[in-house]
C-alpha positions in Angstrom: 171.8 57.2 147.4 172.2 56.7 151.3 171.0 54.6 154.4 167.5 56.0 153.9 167.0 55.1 150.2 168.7 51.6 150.9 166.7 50.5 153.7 163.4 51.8 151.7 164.5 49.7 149.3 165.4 46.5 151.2 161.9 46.9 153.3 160.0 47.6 149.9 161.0 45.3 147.8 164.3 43.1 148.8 162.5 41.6 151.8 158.6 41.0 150.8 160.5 38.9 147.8 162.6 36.9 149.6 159.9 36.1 152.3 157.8 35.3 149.3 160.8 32.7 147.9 161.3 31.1 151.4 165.1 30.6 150.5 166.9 27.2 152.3 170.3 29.5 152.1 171.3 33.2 151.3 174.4 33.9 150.2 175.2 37.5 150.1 177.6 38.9 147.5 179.4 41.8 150.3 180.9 44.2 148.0 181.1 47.9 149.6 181.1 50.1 146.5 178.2 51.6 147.9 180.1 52.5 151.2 180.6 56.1 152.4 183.9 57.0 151.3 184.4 54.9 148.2 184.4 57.6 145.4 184.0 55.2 142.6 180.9 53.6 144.0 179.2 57.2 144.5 177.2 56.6 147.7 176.9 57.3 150.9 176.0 53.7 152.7 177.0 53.5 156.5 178.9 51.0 158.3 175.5 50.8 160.5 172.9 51.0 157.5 175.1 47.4 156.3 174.6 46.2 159.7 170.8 46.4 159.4 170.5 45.0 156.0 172.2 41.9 157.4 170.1 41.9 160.1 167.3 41.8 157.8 168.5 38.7 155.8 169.5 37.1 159.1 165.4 36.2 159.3 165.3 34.2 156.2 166.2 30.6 156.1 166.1 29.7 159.4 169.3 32.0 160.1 171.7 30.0 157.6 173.6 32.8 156.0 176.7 32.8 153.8 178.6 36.6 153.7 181.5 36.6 150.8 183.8 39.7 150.9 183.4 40.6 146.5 185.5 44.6 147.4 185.1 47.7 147.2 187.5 50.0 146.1 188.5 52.2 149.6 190.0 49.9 152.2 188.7 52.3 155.1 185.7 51.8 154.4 185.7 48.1 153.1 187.1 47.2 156.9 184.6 49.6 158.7 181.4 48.2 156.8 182.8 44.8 156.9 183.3 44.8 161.1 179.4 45.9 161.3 178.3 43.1 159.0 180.7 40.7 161.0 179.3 42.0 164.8 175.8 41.7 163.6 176.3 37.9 162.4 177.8 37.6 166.0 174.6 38.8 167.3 175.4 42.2 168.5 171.9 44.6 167.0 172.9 47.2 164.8 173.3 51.1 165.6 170.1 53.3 165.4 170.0 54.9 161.9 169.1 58.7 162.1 167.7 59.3 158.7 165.0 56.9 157.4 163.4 58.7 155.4 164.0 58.3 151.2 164.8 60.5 149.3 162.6 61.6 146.5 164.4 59.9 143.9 164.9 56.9 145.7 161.3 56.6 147.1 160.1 57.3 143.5 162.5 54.5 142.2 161.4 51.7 144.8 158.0 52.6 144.0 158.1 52.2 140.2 160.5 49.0 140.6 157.2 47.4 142.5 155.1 48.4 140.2 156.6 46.8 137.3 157.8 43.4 139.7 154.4 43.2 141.0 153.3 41.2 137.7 155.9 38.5 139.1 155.5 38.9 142.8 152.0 39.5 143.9 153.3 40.2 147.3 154.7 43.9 145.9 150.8 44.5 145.5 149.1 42.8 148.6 148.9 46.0 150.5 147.3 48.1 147.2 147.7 47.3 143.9 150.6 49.7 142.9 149.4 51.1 138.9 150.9 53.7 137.5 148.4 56.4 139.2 149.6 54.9 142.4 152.9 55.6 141.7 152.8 58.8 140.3 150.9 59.7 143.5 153.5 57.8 145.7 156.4 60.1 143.8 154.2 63.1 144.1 153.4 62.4 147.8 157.3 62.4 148.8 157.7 65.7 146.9 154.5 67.6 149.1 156.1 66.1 152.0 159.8 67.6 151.1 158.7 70.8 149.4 156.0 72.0 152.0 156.2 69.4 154.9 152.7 67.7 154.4 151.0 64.8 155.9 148.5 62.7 155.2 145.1 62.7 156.1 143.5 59.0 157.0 140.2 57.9 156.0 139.0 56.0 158.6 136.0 54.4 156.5 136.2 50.9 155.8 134.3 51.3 153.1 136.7 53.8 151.2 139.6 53.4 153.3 141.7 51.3 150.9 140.4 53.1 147.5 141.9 56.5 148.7 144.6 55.0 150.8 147.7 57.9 150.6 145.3 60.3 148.2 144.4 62.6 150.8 147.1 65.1 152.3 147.5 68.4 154.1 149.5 70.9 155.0 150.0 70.9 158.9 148.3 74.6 159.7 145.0 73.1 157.7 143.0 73.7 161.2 144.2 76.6 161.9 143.1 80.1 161.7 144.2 81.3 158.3 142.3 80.6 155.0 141.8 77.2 153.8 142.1 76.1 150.1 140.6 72.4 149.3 141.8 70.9 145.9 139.6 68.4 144.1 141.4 67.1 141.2 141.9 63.5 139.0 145.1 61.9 139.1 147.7 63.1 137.0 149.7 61.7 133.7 153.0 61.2 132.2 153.5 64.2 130.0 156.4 62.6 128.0 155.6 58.9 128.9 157.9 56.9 131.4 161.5 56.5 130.8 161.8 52.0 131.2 165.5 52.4 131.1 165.4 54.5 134.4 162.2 53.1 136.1 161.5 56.6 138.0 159.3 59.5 137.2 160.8 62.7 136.7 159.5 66.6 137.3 159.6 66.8 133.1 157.1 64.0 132.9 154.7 64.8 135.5 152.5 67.0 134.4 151.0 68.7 137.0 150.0 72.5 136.2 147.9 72.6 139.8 151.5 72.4 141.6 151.5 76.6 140.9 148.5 76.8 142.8 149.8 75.0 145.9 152.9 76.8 145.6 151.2 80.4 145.9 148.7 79.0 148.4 151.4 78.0 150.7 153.3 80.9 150.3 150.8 83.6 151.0 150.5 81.6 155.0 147.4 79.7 153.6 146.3 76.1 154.5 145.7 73.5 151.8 144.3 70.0 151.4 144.9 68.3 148.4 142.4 65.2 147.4 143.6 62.5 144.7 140.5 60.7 143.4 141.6 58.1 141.4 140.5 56.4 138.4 140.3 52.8 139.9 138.7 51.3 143.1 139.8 49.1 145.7 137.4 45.7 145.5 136.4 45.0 148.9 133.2 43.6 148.2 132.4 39.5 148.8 130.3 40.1 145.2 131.6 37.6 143.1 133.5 39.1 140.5 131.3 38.1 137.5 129.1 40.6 138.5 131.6 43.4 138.7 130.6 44.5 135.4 132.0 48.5 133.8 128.1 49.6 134.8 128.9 48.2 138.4 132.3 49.8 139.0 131.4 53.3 137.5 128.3 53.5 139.8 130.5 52.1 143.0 133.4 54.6 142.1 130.3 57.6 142.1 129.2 56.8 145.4 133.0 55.8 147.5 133.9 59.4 145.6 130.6 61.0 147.0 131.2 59.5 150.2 135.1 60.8 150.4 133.8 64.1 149.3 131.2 64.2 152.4 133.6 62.6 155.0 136.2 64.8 154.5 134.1 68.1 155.2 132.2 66.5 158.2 135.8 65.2 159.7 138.7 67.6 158.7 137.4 70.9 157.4 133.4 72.2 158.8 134.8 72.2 162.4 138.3 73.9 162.0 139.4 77.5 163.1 139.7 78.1 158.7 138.9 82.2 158.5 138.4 82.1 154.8 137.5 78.1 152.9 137.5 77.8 149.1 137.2 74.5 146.5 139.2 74.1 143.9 137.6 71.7 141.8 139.9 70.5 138.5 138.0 68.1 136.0 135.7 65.0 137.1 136.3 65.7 141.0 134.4 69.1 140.5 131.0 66.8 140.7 132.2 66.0 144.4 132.4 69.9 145.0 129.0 70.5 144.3 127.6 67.0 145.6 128.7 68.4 148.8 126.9 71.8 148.2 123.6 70.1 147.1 124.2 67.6 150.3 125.1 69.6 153.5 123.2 73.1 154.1 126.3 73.8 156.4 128.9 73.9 153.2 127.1 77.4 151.5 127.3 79.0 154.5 131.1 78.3 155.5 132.6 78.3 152.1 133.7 81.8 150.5 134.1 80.7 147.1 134.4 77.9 144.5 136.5 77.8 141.3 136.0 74.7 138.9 138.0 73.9 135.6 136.2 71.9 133.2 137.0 70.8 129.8 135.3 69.0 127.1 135.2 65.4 128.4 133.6 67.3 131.7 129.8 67.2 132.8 128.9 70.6 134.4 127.6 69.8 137.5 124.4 71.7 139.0 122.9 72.3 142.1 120.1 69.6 142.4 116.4 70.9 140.9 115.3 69.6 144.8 117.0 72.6 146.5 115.7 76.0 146.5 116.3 79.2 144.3 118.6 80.4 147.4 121.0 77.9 146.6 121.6 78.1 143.0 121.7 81.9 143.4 123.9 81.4 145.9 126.4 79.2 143.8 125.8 82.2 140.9 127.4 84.5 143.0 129.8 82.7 145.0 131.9 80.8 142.2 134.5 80.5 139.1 133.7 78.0 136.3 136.1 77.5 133.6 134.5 75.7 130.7 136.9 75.4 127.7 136.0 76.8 124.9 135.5 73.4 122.7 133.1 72.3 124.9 129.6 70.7 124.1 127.4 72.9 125.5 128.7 76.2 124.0 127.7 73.9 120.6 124.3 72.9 122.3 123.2 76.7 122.3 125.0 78.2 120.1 127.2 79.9 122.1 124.7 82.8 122.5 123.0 82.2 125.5 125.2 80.9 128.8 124.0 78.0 131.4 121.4 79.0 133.8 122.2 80.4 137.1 122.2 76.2 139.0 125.4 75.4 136.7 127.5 78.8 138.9 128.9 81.7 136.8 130.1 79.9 134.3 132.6 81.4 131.6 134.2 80.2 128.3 137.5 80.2 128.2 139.4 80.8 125.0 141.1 77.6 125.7 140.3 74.4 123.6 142.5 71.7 125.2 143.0 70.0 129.0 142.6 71.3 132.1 146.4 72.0 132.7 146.0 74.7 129.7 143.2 76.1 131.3 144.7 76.3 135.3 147.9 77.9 133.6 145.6 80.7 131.7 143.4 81.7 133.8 145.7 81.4 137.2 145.6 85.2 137.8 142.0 85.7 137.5 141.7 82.9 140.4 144.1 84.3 142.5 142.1 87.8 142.2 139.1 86.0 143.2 140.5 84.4 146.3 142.5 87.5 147.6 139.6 90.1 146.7 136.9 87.3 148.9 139.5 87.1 151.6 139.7 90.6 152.2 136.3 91.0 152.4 136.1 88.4 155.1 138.6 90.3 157.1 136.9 93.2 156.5 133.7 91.9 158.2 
């Protein structure tokens, strides 16, 4: 843990709490075992990173600040850190800190401390109510950013702005010249449960099986969006919330999702340079896929192909009964739909007779369980159908 994680920390949580407790005093407790150079302490906290945390507390209480040497256990750098703190007090501003940005560990730490502090201090959720999704997406956010340097997408809606705040992001090449692969997908879950005596997610517990898709996407040169549609909503209606009954929120959460689906192909992906464009849709999300398809007459004719992975709790979507044969053919021909093999409808009819031509080229798979099952078996067959349509494309 360094300067980054501390002052993520301190700008997180230290500060919106103490605003939020208007203290008449601080005292701090200035013990350096976090210092660079202490060995015992095991961090890596600058003379200058010090110096800005002080400068932070230095707004509370009208200035009145107490600062009690409590050690360290490396004299260098006890004296170092403790002539920063002591020049800052005087008034001089801190150094400039290089590195702000957390690391993964620490950024997924902060996050989950505000999420379970936010039940005592509402002002850790005034900018988005931080649940568990949030932070799972908040941890898996920092790793896309590390991993494969990418960036988020705004949604500059007001309407679905806040609901999809941070669920939208991109590698940086995503209008550029080189196929484009979109994934749809719900939020992700603990796979072993969270850990309260650490407070931080962890690779082991986040299940997320669509992360070997990204990786081989990435590393063949190609350009990815990845879309997070949560299971809650943002309120930002004036409706009173009597009438935000479970029949309300579920048909709201349809239409912000439907609206998402439609402003992010009008905004970030119809116009680009892509060469090749391909949805991946993974469980509810896969209805936004083809809500686009029955929607925009543009989408058929830029998209090479679309692969859905449904399992039992999963409608199938089809193309809507208003658009013509061309379309539903064209969805036949043009797509990958994993239905696990405990699903309803191959109950519904037997299993003799597959869905008609509107519902794509649908195929049982031989796997009863989750979604994650089914992306791990039939990865190989995907790849083959993105490759072999990319080709083509390049052939043309």
């Amino acid at each position: 843990m360094g300067d980054s994680d501390y002052l993520y920390a301190f700008q997180q949580v230290v500060m919106p709490v103490a605003y939020d407790f208007n203290p008449d005093l601080v005292i701090i407790a200035a013990g350096f075992d976090a210092a660079v150079g202490d060995q015992l302490g095991g961090c890596f906290v600058t003379p200058t990173c010090y110096a800005h945390m002080t400068h932070m507390l230095m707004s509370l209480a009208n200035g009145k600040l107490v600062v009690c040497l409590e050690g360290g256990y490396n004299l260098a750098s006890i004296s170092k850190s403790a002539l920063a703190v002591t020049r800052t007090l005087l008034g001089e501003p801190p150094d400039r800190i290089e590195e702000t940005r957390p690391t993964k560990s620490g950024a997924a730490t902060v996050d989950m401390v505000r999420m379970y502090q936010r039940r005592f201090w509402p002002c850790l959720a005034s900018d988005s109510k931080l649940s568990t999704q949030d932070a799972i997406r908040a941890y898996q956010k920092q790793q896309l950013r590390d991993d494969f340097d990418m960036m988020e997408l705004a949604v500059f809606r007001e309407r679905i702005s806040k609901s999809f705040k941070h669920q939208v992001l991109a590698t940086i090449n995503y209008v550029d010249a080189v196929p484009l692969i979109v994934f749809f997908h719900d939020p992700y879950h603990h796979q072993t449960g969270q850990n309260p005596n650490i407070g931080r997610l962890t690779d082991a517990e986040l299940y997320d099986t669509l992360s070997l898709y990204r990786e081989w996407a990435i590393t063949a040169g190609f350009a990815v969006i990845d879309v997070n549609f949560p299971n809650h909503i943002a309120n930002t209606d004036d409706i009173d919330e009597l009438n935000h009954d479970k029949e309300y929120e579920n048909a709201k959460r349809i239409a912000e999702r439907n609206e998402l689906a439609i402003y992010l192909w009008e905004n970030y992906i119809e116009l680009n340079e892509s060469t090749a464009i391909f949805f991946v849709g993974v469980g509810s999300p896969a209805k936004e896929i083809v809500h686009i398809l029955n929607n925009r007459e543009t989408f058929f004719q830029r998209i090479s192909g679309i692969i859905l992975f449904l399992d039992s709790s999963n409608v199938l979507p089809s193309v809507s009964d208003q658009n013509t044969y061309y379309l539903s053919k064209w969805f036949k021909q043009n797509s990958l739909v994993f239905v696990s093999g405990d699903h309803p409808i191959w109950i519904d009819n037997g299993g003799l007779k597959k869905p008609g031509k509107r519902f794509g080229a649908v195929k049982k798979s031989e796997i009863e369980g989750g979604v994650n099952d089914m992306l791990e078996r039939h990865r190989e067959e995907t790849v083959e159908f993105v490759e072999a349509r990319i080709g083509n494309a390049r052939g043309r």
